[in-house]
N, C-alpha and C positions, 0 to 999 in steps of 0.2 A: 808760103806766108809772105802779105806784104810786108814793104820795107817801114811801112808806117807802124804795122804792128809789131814788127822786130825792136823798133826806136821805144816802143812804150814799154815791152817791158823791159830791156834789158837798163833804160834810164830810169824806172817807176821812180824811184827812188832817188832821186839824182840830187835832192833836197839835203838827204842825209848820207851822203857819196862816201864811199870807206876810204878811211885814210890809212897809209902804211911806208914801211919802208922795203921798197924792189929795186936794187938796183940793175939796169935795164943793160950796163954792158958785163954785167957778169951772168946774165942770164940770157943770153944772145940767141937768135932765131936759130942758132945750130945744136943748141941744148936739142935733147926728145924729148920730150913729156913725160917718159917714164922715168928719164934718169933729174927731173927737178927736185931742187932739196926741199923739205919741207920749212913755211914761211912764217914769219912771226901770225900770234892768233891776231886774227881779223884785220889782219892786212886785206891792203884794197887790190892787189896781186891773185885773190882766191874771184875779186868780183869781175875783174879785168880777162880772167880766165873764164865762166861763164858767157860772158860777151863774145870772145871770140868762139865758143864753142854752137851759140846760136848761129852765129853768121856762117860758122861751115854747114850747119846741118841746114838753114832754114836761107841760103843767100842764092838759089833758083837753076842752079847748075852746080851741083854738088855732087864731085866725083868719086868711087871709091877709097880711095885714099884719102880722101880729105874725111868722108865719112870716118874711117879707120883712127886717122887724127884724132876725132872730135870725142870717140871714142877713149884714145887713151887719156886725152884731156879729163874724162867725166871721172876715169879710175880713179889719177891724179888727184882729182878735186875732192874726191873721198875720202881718201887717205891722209890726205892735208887737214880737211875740218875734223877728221875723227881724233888728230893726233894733235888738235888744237882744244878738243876736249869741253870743257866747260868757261875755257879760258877767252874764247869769244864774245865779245861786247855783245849786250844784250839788242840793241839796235841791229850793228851789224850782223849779226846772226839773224833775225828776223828779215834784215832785207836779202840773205842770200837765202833764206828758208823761201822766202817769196818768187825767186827767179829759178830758184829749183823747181819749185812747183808747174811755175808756169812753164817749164822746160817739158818738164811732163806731160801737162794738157798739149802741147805744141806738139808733140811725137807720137800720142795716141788718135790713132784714128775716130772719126765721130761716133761710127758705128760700133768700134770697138767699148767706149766711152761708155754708149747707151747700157751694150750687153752685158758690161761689167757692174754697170750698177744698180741693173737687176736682178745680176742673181749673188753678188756678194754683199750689197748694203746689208738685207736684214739677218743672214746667214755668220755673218762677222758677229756682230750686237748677240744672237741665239750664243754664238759660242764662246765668249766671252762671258758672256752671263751664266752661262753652264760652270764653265773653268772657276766662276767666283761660288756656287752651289757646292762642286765639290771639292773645293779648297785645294784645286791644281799649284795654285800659286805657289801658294805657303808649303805644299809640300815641297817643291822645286828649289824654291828655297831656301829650305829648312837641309838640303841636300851640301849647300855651302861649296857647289862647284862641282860635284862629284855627282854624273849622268846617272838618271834610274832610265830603267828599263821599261816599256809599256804594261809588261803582266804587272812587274812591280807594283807603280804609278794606279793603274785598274784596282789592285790588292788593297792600297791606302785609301782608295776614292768611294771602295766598295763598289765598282763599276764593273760593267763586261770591257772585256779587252778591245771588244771587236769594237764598240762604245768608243773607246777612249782612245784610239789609234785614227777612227774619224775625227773628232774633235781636234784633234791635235795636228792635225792637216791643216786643220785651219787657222791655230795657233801659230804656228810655226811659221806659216805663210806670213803671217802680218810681224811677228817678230817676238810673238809676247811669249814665246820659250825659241829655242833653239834644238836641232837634230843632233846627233853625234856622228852622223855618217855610217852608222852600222847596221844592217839587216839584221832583224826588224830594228828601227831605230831605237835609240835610248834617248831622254830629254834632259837638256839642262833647263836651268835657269838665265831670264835676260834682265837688264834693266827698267823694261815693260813689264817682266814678271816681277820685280821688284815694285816696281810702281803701283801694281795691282794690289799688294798686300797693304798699303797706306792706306789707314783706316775710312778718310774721307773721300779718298779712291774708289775704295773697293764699295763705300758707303752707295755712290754715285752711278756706280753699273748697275747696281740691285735698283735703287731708288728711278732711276731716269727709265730703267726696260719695265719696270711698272706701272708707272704713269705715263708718261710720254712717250713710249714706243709703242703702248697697246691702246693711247687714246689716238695716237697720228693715225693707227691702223682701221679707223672707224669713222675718222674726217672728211672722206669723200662719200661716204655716204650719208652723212652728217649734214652736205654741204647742198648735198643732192637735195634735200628733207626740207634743209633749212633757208637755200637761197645761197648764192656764191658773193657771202659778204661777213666782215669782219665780226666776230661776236664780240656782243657788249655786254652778256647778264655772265657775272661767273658763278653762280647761282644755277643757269641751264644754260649750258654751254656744251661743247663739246665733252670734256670731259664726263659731265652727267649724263651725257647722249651713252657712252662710249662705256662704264664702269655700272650702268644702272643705281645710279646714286642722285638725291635730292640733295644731297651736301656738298656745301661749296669748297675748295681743294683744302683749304687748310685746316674746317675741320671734320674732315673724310681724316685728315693727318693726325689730327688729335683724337680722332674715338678709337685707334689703335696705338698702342703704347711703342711698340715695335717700330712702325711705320714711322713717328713720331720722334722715336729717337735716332734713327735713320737719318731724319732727314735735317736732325738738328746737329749730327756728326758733317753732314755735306755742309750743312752751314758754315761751319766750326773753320772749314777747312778752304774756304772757297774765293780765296784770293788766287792761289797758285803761284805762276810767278810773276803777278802783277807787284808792281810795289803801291805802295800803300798812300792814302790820299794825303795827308800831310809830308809826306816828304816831296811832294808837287806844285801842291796848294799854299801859297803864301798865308799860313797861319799869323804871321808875327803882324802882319796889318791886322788882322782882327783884334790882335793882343794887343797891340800900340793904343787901339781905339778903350778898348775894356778897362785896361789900365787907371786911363784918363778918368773915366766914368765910375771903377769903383773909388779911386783916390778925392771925387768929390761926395759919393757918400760915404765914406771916412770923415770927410771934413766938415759935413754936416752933422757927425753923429748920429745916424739915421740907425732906429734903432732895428733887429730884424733879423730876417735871413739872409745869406751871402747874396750879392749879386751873381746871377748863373751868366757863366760864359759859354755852353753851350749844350742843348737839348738835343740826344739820340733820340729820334721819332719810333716806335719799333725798332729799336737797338738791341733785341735778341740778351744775349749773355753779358753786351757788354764790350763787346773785345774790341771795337774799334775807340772806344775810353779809352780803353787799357794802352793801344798803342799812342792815341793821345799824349795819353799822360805819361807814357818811358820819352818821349822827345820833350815835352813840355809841363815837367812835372808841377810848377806855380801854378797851376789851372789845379791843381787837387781841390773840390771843395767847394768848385765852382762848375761841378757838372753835373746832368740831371738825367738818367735811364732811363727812359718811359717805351711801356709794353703791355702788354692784354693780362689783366691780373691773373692769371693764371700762369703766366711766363713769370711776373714779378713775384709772387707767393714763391713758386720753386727759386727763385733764386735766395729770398731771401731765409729759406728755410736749411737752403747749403749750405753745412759748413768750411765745404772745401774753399771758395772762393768769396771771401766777405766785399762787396762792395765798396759798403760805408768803411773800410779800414782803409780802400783804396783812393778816397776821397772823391767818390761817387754817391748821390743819392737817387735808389729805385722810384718810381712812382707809376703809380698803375694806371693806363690814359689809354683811351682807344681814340686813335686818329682822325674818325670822322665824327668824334665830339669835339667841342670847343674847348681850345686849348687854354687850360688851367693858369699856366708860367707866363705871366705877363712882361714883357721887356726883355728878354733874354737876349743875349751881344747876339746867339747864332743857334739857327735852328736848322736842326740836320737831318737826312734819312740817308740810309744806304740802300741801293738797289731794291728800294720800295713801292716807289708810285709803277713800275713797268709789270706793277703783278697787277692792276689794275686800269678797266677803260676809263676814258677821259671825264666821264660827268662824275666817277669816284671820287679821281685824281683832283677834279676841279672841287668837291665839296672841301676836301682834306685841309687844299691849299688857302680857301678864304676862311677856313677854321686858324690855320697859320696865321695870315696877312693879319685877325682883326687881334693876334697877339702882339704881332710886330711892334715896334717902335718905330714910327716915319721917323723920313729923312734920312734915312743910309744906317742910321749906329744899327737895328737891327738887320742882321740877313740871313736870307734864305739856304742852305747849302742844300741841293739835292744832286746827290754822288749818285750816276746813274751810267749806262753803258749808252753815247752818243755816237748813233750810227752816221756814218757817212751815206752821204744824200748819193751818190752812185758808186760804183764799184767796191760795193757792202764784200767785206771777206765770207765765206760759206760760215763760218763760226757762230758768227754774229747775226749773220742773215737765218742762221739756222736758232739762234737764241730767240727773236724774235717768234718765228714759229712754235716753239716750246714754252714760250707764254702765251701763243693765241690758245696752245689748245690746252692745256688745265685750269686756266686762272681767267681767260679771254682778255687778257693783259698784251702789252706790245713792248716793244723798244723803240723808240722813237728817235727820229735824227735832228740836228737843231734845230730849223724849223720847226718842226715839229713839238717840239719842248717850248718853243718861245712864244710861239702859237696858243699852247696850252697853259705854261705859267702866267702869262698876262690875260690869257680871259679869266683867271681870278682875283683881278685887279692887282697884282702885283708886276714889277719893273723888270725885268732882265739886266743886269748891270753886267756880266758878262756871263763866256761861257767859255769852262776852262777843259783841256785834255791830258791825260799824262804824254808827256814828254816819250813814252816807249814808243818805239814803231811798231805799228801792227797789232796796237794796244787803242783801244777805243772806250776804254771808261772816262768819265770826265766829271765835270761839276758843273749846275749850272747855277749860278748865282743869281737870287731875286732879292730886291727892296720894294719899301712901299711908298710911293711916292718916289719923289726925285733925291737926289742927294742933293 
């Protein structure tokens, strides 16, 4: 490895450089490695150990001891973040997740690389998706620590043994149970295995190897057919190449109730552990302005409905109101739903979850009609426009612009995943993919948003990201006109 490539990664991050406390003569080159104490969580001592662990392996004359070294160094480093627990800053965690990583690729050979991700990428996904079929999970769990045995485990699954003893090799491999160490093995349960039982989890394995695992599986020859370029109809797209279906993704989603509720559980659930866009986004500038504005129709007596401070575009259930509204509850009253009347009949026909109690009002609006609410402080979508290509995107947006309010008071919010222009993490670069082929939608990277927000006459006034590392959702914010 060059020294130039040693310098990137182990500084990637040098921006967001972990802070700690190590004091450096109680921890002297004569310590071993093995006998280091364990260090406050996210001290910069776990990042400073990674550094030196690249330079023994990867510094061009690397002798067995030093190898040996770097080695007990990696144990060490284990033990140190496992016993640091959850108690790791969420940054700093991400950027030693990221130098781990890359420690990996730097140690596996190229070839090695290739063979592995032929024959384990779609074999991992098969069994995992099995394990959520026959409710391995939950049985594992439901065990509350106490190993079953494989006939057992077969017995609950209604499975052959010999079935479930394969599977489980492969399980076990990645970590989403654990062995007990006894011929024939017994299984416990992991944190993985726990993970798996989470409704919008387990929602997510079923949902994505149905769509997206068995449309990616049909895009090279898709592409062969169709030309090696980005589809724009999601209408006839890959997906309908790939499914033998005339219907466009979502409502393929809707003419099965199943499928539909599936995927309205992934929804439900599908922040993870991002945090959430107002605790990022300077909400209280919009409030400042709103304020202003409805205190002068107050003062004219203007007679009516409230001024609306902000419009969910395709807002679903809801829930991003919802969290609105527990941070900033004075906006009750002042906010407006809008969805494909079929999303807004079911809602408003729930009684579980009243809306309008919550000082929400539904309204039934499809996106590429002309939008109804004239003047509203702030018009919003979440993770919308990337299920759709740009001449969609463009209709929607001068449907928006000709509701706006020039001049700045009204704006644009579109909360979207903004890619970096190079060295795209696999996640995202793989999101990106998983909307070319059911929706023929993209993710796009700023340029690319600013590009497309302004061919619909609308301004770019900025473009915001969350503050997490290794976190790439953002906000891009448009006006009409100048301010």
């Amino acid at each position: 490895m060059s020294p130039d490539r040693l310098q990137y990664i182990v500084s990637a991050e040098s921006s967001l450089e972990l802070s700690g406390s190590y004091d450096k003569k109680k921890h002297s080159k004569q310590n071993t490695m093995s006998n280091l104490p364990i260090v406050p969580a996210g001290s910069s001592y776990l990042y400073r150990q990674l550094q030196a662990l690249y330079r023994r392996l990867f510094s061009g004359n690397s002798k067995e001891n030093e190898l040996g070294s770097a080695l007990t160094t990696l144990e060490s480093l284990q033990s140190q973040i496992k016993s640091a627990g959850g108690d790791l800053d969420r940054n700093k965690r991400a950027s030693l997740l990221k130098a781990a990583r890359n420690l990996v690729q730097a140690l596996e050979k190229p070839e090695e690389a290739v063979f592995r991700q032929s024959f384990e990428t779609h074999t991992r996904s098969l069994c995992i998706r099995l394990a959520v079929d026959l409710r391995i999970f939950h049985i594992l769990v439901a065990r509350d620590g106490q190993p079953i045995t494989s006939s057992e485990l077969a017995a609950e699954c209604g499975a052959e043994e010999l079935f479930i003893a394969r599977i489980m090799r492969i399980l076990t491999s990645l970590s989403y149970a654990s062995e007990s160490g006894s011929i024939p093995p017994s299984y416990l349960a992991t944190p993985l295995s726990k993970a798996c039982t989470i409704p919008h989890l387990e929602a997510y394995i079923v949902h994505t190897y149905e769509h997206a695992a068995r449309v990616t599986l049909s895009m090279p020859a898709y592409f062969k057919l169709h030309g090696y370029k980005s589809p724009t109809d999601g209408s006839n797209g890959p997906f309908q190449y790939a499914l033998g279906t005339k219907l466009p993704y979502f409502d393929y989603l809707h003419a099965d109730p199943v499928k539909s509720d599936r995927f309205n559980i992934c929804m439900n659930g599908n922040k993870g552990t991002r945090r959430h866009w107002v605790d990022w986004y300077p909400v209280d500038t919009l409030l400042e302005s709103f304020d202003q504005q409805k205190a002068e129709v107050e003062d004219a007596k203007v007679v009516g409905e409230e001024p609306v401070f902000l419009v969910d575009m395709g807002g679903g259930n809801g829930k991003h109101l919802q969290v609105l509204l527990r941070k900033f509850p004075q906006v009750s009253g002042h906010l407006v739903l809008q969805d494909l009347p079929g999303t807004i009949k079911a809602l408003e026909e729930g009684s579980h979850d009243n809306l309008l109690d919550k000082g929400i009002r539904p309204m039934a609006h499809d996106i590429f009609s002309p939008q109804p609410l004239k003047g509203a402080k702030t018009y919003y979508t979440h993770f919308l426009l990337h299920d759709f290509p740009d001449d969609k995107c463009r209709e929607m947006l001068q449907h928006v612009a000709a509701a706006m309010t020039p001049g700045g008071y009204s704006r644009l919010l579109l909360n979207e995943i903004v890619l970096p222009s190079t060295r795209c993490p696999s996640f995202f670069a793989a999101a990106d993919i998983t909307m070319m082929a059911v929706l023929a939608g993209m993710q796009r990277t700023k340029e690319q948003w600013v590009e497309l927000v302004e061919s619909a006459g609308l301004t770019v006034a900025q473009v915001w990201k969350s503050p997490d590392e290794g976190d790439f959702e953002g906000i891009v914010e448009a006006i009409v006109g100048k301010e």
